[in-house]
DSSP file (Angstrom, degrees, kcal/mol; ACC not computed):
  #  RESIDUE AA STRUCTURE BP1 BP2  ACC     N-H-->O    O-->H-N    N-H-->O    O-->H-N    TCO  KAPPA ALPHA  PHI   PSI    X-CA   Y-CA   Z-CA
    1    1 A X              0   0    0      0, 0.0     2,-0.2     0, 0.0    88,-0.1   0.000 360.0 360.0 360.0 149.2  123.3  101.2   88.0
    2    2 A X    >>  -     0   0    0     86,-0.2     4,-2.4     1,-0.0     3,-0.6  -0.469 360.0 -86.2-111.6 172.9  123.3   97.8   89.1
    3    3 A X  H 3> S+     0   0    0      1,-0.2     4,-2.4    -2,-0.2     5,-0.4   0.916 119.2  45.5 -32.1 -71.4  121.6   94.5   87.8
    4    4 A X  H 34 S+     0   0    0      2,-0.2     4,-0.3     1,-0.2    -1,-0.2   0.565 113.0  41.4 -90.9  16.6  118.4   95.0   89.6
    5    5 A X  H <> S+     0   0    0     -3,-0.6     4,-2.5    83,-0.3     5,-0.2   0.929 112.5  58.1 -66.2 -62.1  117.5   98.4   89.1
    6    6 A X  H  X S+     0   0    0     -4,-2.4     4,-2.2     2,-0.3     5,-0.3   0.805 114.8  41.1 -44.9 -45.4  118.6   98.0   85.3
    7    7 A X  H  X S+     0   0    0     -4,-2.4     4,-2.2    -5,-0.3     5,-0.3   0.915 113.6  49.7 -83.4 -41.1  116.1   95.3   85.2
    8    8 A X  H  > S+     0   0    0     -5,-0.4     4,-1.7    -4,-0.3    -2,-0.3   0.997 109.6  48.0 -49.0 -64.2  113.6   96.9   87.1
    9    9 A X  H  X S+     0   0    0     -4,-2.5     4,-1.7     1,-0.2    -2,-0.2   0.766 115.2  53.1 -81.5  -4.5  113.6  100.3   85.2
   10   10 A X  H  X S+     0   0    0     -4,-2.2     4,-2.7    -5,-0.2    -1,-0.2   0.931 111.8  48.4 -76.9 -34.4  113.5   97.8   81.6
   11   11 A X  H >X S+     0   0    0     -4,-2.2     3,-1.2    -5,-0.3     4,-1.1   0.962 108.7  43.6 -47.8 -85.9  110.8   96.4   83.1
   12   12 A X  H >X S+     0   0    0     -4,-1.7     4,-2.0    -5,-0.3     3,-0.7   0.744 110.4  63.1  -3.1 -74.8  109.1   99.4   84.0
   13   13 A X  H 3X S+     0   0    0     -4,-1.7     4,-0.9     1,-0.2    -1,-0.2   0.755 111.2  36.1 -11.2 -54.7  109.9  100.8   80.2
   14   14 A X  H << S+     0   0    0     -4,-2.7     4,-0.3    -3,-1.2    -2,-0.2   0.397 114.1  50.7-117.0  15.5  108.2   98.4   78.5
   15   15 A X  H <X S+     0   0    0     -4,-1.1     4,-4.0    -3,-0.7    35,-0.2   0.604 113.6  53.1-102.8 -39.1  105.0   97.7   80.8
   16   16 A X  H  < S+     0   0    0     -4,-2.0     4,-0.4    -5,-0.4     5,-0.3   0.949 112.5  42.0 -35.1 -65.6  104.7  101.6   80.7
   17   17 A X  T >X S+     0   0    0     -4,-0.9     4,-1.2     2,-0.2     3,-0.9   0.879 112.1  57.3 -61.5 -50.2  104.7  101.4   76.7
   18   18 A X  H 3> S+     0   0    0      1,-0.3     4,-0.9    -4,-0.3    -1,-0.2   0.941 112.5  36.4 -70.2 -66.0  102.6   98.6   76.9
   19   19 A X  H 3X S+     0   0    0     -4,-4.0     4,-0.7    26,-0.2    -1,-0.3   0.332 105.6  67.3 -97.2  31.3   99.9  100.4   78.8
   20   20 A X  H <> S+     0   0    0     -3,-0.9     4,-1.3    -4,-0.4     5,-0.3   0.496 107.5  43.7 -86.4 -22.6  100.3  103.8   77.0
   21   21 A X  H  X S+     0   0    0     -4,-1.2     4,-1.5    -5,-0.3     5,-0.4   0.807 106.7  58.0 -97.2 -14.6   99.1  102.2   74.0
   22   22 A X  H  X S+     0   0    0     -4,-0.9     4,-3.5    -5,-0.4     3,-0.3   0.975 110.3  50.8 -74.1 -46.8   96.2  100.3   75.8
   23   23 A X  H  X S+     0   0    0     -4,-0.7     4,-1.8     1,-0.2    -1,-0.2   0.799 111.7  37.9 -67.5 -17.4   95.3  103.5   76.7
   24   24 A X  H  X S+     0   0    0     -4,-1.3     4,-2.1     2,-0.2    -1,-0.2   0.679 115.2  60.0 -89.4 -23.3   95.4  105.2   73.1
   25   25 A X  H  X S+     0   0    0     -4,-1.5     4,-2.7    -5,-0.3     5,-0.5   0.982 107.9  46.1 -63.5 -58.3   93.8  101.6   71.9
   26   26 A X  H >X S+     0   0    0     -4,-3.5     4,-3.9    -5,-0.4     3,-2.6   0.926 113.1  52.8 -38.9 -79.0   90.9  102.5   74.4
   27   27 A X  H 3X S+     0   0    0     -4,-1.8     4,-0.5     1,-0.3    -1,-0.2   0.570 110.7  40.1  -8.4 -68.3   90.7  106.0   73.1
   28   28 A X  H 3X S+     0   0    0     -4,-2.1     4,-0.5     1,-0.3    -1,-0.3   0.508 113.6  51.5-115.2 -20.9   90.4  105.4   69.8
   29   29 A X  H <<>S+     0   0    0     -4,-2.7     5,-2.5    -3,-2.6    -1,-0.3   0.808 103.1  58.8 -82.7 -35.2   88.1  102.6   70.0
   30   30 A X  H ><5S+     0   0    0     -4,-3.9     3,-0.5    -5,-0.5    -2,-0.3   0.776 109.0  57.1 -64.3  -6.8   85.4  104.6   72.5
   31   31 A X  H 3<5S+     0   0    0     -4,-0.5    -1,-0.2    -5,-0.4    -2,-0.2   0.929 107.2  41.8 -90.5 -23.1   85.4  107.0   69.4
   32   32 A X  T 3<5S-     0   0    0     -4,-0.5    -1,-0.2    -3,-0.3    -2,-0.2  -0.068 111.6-120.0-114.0  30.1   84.5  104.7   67.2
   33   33 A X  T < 5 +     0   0    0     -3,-0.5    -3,-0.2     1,-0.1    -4,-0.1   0.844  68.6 118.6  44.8  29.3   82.0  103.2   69.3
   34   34 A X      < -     0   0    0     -5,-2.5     2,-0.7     1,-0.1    -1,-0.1   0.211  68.4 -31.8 -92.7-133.9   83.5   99.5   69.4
   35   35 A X        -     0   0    0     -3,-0.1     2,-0.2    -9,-0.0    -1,-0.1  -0.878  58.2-152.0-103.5 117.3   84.8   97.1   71.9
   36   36 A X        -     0   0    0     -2,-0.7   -10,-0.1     1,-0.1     3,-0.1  -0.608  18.1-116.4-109.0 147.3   86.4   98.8   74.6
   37   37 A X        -     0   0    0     -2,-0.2     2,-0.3   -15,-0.1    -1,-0.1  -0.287  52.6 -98.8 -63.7 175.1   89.5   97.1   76.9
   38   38 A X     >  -     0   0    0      1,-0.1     4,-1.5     2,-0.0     5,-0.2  -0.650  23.7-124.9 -82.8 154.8   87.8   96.8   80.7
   39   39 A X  H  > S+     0   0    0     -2,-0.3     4,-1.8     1,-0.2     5,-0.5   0.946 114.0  56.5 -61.0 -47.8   88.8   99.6   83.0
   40   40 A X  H >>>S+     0   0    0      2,-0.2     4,-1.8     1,-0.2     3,-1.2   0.961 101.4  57.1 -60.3 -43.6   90.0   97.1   85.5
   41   41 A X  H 3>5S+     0   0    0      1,-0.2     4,-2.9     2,-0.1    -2,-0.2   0.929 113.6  42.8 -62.8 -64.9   92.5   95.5   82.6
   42   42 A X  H 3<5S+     0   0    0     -4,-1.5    -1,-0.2     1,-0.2    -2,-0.2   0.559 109.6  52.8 -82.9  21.5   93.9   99.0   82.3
   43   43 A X  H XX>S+     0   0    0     -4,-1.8     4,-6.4    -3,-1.2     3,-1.6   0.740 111.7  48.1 -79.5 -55.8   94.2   99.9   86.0
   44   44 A X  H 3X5S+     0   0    0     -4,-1.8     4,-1.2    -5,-0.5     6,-0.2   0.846 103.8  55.9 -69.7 -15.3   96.0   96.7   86.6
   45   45 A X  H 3<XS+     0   0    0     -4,-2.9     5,-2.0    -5,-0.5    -1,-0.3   0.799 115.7  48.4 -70.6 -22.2   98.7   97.4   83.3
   46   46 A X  I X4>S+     0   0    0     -3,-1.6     3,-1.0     4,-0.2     5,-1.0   0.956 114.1  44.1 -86.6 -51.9   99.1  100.9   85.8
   47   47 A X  I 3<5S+     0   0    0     -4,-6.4    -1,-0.2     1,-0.2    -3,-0.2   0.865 105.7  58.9 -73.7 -24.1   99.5   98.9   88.8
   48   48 A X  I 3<<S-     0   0    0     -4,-1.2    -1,-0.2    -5,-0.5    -2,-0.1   0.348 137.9 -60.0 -79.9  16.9  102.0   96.2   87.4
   49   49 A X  I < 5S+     0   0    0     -3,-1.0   -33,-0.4    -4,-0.1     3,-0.3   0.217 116.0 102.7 123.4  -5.9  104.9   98.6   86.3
   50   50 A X  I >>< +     0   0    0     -5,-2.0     4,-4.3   -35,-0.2     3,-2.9   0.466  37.5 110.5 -87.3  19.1  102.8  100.7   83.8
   51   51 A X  H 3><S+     0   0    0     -5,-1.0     4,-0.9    26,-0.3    27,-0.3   0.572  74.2  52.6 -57.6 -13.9  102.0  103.9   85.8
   52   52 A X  H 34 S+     0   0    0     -3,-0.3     4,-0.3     2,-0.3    -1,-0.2   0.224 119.1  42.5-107.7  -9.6  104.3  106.6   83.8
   53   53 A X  H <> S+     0   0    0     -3,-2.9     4,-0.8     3,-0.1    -2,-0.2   0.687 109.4  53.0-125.3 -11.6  102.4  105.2   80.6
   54   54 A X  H  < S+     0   0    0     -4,-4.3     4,-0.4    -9,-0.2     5,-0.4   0.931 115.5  43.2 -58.7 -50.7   99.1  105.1   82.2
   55   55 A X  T >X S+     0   0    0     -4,-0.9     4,-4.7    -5,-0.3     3,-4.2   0.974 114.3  47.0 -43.5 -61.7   99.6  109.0   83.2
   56   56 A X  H 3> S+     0   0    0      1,-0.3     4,-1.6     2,-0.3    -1,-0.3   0.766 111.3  52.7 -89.9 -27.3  100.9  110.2   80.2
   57   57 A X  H 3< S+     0   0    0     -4,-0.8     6,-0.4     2,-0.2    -1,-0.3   0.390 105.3  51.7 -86.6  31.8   98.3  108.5   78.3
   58   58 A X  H <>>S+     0   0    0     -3,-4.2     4,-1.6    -4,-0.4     5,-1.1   0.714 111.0  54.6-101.1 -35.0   95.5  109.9   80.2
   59   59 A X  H  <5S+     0   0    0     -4,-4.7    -3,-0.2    -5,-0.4    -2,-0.2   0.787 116.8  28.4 -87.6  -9.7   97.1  113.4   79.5
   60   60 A X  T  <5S+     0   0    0     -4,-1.6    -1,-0.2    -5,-0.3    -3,-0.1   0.928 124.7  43.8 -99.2 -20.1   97.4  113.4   75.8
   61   61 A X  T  45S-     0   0    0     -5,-0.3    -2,-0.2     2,-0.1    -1,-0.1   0.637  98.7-138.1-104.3 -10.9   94.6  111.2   74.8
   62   62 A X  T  <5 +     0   0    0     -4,-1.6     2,-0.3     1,-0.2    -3,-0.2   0.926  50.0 164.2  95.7  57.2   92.8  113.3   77.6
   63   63 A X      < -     0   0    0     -5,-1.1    -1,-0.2    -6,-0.4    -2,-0.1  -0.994  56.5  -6.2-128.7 109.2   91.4  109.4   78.4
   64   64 A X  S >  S+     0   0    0     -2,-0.3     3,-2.5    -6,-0.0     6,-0.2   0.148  80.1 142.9  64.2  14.0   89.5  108.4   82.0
   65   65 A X  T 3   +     0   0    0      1,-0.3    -2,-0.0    -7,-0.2    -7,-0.0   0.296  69.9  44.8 -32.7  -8.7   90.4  111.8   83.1
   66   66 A X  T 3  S+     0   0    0     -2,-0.1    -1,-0.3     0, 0.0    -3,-0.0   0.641  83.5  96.4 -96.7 -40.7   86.7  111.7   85.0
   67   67 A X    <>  -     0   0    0     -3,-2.5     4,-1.1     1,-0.2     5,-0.0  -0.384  69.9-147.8 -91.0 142.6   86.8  108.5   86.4
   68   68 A X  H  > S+     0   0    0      1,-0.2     4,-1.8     2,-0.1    -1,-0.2   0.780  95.2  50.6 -78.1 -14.4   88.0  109.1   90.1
   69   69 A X  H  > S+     0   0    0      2,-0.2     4,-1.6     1,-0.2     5,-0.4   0.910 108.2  52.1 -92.4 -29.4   89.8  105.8   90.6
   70   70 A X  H  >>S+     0   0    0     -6,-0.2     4,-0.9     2,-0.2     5,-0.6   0.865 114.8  46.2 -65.1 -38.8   91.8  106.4   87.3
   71   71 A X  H  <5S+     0   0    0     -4,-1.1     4,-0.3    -7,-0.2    -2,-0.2   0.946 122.5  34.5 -71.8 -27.6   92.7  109.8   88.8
   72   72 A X  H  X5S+     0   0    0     -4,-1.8     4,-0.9     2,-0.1    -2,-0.2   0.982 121.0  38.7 -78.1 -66.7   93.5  108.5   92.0
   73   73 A X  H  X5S+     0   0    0     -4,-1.6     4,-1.3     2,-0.2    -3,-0.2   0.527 113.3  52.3 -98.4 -23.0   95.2  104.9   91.6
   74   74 A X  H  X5S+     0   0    0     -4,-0.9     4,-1.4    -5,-0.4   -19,-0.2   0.946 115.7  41.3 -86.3 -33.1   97.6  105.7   88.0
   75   75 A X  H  ><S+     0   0    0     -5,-0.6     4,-1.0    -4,-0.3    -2,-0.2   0.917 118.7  45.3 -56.8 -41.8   99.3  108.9   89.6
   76   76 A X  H >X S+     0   0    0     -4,-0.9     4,-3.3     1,-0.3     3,-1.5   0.995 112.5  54.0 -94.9 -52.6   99.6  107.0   93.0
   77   77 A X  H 3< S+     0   0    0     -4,-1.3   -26,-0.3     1,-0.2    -1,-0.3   0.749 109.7  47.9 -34.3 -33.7  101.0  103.7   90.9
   78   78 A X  H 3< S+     0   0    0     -4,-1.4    -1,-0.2   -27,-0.3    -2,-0.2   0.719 109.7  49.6-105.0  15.3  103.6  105.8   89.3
   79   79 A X  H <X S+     0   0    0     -3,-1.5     4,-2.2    -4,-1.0     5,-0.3   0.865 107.5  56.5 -67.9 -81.3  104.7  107.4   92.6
   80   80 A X  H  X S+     0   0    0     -4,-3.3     4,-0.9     1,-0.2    -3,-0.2   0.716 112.6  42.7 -45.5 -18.4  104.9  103.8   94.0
   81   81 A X  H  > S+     0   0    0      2,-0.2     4,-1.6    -4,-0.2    -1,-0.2   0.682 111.2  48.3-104.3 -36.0  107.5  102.8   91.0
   82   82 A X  H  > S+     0   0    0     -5,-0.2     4,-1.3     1,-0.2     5,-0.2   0.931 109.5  56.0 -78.1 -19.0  109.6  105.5   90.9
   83   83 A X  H  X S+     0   0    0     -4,-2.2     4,-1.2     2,-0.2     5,-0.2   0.910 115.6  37.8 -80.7 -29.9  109.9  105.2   94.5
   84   84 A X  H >X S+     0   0    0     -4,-0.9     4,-2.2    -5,-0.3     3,-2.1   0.998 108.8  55.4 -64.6 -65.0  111.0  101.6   94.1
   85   85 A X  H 3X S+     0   0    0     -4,-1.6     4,-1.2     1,-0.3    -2,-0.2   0.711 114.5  48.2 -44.8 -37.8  113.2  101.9   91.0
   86   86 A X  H 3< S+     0   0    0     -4,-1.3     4,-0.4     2,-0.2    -1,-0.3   0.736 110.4  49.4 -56.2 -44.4  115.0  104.7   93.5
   87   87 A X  H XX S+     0   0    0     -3,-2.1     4,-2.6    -4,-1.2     3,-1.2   0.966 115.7  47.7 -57.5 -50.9  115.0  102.0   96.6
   88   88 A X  H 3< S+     0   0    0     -4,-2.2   -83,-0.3     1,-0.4    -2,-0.2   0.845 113.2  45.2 -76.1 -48.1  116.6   99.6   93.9
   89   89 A X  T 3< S+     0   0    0     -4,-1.2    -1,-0.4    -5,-0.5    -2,-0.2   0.444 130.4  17.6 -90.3  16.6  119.0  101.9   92.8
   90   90 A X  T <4 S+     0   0    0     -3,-1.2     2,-0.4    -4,-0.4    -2,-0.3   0.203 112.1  62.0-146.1 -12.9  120.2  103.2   96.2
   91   91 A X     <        0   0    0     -4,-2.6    -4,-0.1     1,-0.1    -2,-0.0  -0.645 360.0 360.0-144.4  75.8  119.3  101.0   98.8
   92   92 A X              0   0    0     -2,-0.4    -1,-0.1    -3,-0.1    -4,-0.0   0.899 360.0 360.0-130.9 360.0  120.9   98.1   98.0
């Protein structure tokens, strides 16, 4: 794997992580009836490299799993990144 892939998929790694926990943060504050992140803040952790920890925290915390743009735009965000991180490691 070369320099920018390797930095790309850390990248990726830890914006992922980042917004898997915004999403469990959300969670766990809409149960308890507080101060909720904006939806827009955690679209755009899915679109900036977080899309594989936006997914996987909509499917265990079973969190925006309604909203159509959450269904639409984190699946299609982590689609777009693996297809880069692929580009990056292959196409170079």
């Amino acid at each position: 794997m070369d320099d920018a892939a390797r930095l790309l998929l850390i990248w990726l790694g830890a914006v992922s992580l980042l917004t898997f926990i915004l999403f469990g943060w959300d969670k766990l504050m809409a149960r308890l009836r507080r101060r909720r992140i904006p939806e827009c803040a955690l679209l755009a952790a899915a679109l900036c490299g977080g899309g594989a920890g936006g997914t996987l925290g909509m499917a265990l915390f079973r969190h925006k799993i309604r909203k159509r743009a959450f269904r639409r735009i984190v699946p299609a965000a982590l689609v777009l990144q693996v297809a880069l991180l692929v580009w990056a490691q292959f196409y170079k």
